[in-house]
MIMI-575207 format. One record per residue (C-alpha): residue in three letters; x, y, z. Coordinates in steps of 0.02 Angstrom, whole numbers, plus 50000, padded with zeros to 5 digits. Example, Ala and Ser with C-alpha at 12.3 -4.5 7.8 and 13.67 -1.06 7.14 Angstrom:
BEGIN
ALA506154977550390 SER506844994750357 
***
This chain:
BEGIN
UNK487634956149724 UNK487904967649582 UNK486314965449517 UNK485354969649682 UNK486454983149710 UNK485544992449547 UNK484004985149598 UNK484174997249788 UNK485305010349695 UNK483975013549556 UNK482505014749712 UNK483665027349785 UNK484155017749924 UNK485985019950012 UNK487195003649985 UNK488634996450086 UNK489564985049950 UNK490434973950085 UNK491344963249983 UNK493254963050073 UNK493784974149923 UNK495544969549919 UNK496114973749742 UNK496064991749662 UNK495594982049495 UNK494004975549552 UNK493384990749669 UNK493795001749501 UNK492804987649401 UNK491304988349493 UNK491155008249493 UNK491485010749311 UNK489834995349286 UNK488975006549420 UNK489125022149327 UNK488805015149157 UNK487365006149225 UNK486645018049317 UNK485685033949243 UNK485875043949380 UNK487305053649473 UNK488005043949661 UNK489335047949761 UNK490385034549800 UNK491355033849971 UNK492695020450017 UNK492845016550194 UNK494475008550224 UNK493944997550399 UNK495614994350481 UNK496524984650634 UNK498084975950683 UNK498354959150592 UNK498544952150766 UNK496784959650811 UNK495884953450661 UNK496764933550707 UNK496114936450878 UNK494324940250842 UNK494084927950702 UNK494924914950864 UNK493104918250948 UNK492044914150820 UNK491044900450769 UNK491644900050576 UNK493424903650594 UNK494454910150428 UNK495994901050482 UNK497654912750511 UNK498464906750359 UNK497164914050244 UNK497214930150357 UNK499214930750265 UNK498804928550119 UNK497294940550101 UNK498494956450170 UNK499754951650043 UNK498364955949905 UNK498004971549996 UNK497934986349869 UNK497585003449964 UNK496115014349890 UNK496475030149781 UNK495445040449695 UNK495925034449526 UNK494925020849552 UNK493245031849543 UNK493055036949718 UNK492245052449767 UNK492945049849972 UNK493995038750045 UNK493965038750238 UNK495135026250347 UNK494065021650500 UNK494995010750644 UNK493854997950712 UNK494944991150856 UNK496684988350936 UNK497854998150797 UNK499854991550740 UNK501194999050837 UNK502365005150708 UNK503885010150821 UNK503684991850889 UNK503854983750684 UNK505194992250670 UNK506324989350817 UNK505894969150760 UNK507064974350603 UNK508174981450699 UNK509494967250688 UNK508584957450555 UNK509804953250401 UNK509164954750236 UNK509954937850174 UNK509914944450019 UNK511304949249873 UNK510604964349830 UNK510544971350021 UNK511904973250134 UNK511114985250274 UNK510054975950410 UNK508184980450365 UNK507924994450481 UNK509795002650418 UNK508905000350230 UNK507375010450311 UNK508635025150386 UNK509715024950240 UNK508205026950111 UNK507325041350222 UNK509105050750194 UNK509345046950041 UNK507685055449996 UNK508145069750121 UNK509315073750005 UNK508495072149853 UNK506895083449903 UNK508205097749970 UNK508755097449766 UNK507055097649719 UNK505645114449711 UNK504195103549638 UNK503755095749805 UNK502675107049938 UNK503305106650127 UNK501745093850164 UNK502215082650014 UNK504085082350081 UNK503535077050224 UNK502275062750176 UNK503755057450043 UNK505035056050192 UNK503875043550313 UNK503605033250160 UNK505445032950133 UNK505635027650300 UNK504185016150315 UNK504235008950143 UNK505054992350186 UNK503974989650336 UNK503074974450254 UNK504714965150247 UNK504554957750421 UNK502954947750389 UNK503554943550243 UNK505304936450232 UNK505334916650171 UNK507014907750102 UNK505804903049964 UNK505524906849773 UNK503914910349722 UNK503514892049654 UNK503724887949837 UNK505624881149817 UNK506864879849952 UNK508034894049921 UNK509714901449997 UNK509304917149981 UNK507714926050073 UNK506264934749979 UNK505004946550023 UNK503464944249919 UNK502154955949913 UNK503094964750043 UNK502504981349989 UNK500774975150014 UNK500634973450185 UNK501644985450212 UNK500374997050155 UNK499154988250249 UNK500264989350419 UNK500465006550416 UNK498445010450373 UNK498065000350515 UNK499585008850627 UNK499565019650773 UNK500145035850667 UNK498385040050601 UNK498075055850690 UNK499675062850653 UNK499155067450485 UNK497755070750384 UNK496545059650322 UNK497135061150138 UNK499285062150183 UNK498825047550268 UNK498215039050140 UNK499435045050005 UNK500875040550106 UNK500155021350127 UNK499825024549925 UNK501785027149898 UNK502245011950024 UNK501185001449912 UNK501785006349734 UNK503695008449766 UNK504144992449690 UNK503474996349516 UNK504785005249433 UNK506004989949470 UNK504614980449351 UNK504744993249229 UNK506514994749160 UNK507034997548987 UNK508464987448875 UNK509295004948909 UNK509225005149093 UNK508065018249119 UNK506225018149188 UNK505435031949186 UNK504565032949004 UNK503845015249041 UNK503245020949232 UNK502515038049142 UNK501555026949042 UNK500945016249176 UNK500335028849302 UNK499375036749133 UNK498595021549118 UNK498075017649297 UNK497585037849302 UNK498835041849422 UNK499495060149421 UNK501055068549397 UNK501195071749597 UNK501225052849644 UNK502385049049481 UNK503715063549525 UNK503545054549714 UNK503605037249667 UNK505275041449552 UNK506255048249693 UNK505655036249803 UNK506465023049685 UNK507885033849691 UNK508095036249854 UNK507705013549888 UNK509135010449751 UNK510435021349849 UNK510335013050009 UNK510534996449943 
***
């Protein structure tokens, strides 16, 4: 595929990579082999194609070669959403279809228990509690424009969304546990709210960024020091991935905002 990409890239002939694209490691991948391969200058455009999860089950229901539901889950959970440190030149989120009703996800978590030691708010309450929290935190702070504010405070508000779909009382070796876990929540929750019913209320790039935070909010709980302390180690890590100091400054009071309404 690669290979024959060149082949019509090099003839000067426009190319669809369709290749489900799920992972920000591989879509990065292939454009840094395009561009060294390459000798000439391309623009290269992401088109995020997007529809309810209970869309895509329905349509893959009518077809001859059915991808069974179960694989359905587990390709969302891999779900990484596209940013432009990943090479792009555009990213555009088209909806092709019937689109997730947000306001309906989250009255399911309305009275849905976290059954979990480190939670004692109902998921929804953890949703409301975190959007305050980070109310709060961006009236301290003069980094942030008005637009940013806002974008941070939906993803405060949205950022557990994933939880729903995700919620098993098992560990991740597949174990029978007490306690409930929420794998890759952060995933599909990114996914969910790119293929919500919210798209026109923003622009095309705050609507992206915003699904951007939903997806990375988890990583500075992966990141802690022996001292208790984050932030060098997430500096580092957004460097490396070639994020900027915008979605780092956002990701940090996001993290702030999630560990206060716990």
């Amino acid at each position: 595929m690669f290979i024959r990409t060149v082949d019509a890239m090099n003839r000067g002939i426009n190319v669809i990579y369709d290749a489900t694209n799920l992972v920000a490691k591989t879509r990065k991948s292939t454009l840094t082999r395009l561009r060294q391969t390459l000798d000439q200058y391309f623009i290269a455009k992401a088109d995020v194609i997007v529809c309810s999860l209970s869309e895509c089950k329905r349509r893959q229901g009518e077809r001859d070669r059915k991808v069974p539901d179960e694989v359905i889950d587990r390709m969302v959970r891999q779900f990484q959403t596209p940013w432009y440190n990943e090479g792009w030149d555009a990213i555009n989120v088209i909806s092709c279809g019937k689109r997730q009703n947000i306001i309906r996800e989250h009255l399911r978590m309305m009275i849905e228990p976290h059954d979990n030691h480190y939670h004692s708010y109902t998921l929804e309450m953890h949703c409301l509690t975190t959007e305050g929290e980070a109310k709060e935190r961006l009236r301290c702070s003069t980094i942030f424009s008005e637009y940013v504010q806002k974008m941070m405070t939906e993803a405060a508000y949205h950022h557990d969304i994933g939880k729903y779909k995700t919620k098993a009382f098992k560990d991740s070796r597949g174990n029978s546990t007490d306690e409930a876990h929420y794998y890759s929540h952060n995933n599909v929750g990114a996914y969910l709210w790119l293929s919500g019913d919210k798209q026109n209320e923003w622009t095309n790039e705050g609507f992206l960024f915003i699904a951007l935070l939903i997806q990375w909010h988890m990583q500075p709980y992966f990141l802690y020091d022996k001292n208790g302390d984050y932030r060098a180690n997430f500096k580092k890590w957004c460097d490396k991935k070639g994020f900027d100091t915008m979605f780092y400054e956002s990701i940090c009071l996001l993290h702030e905002a999630d560990k206060a309404a716990h």
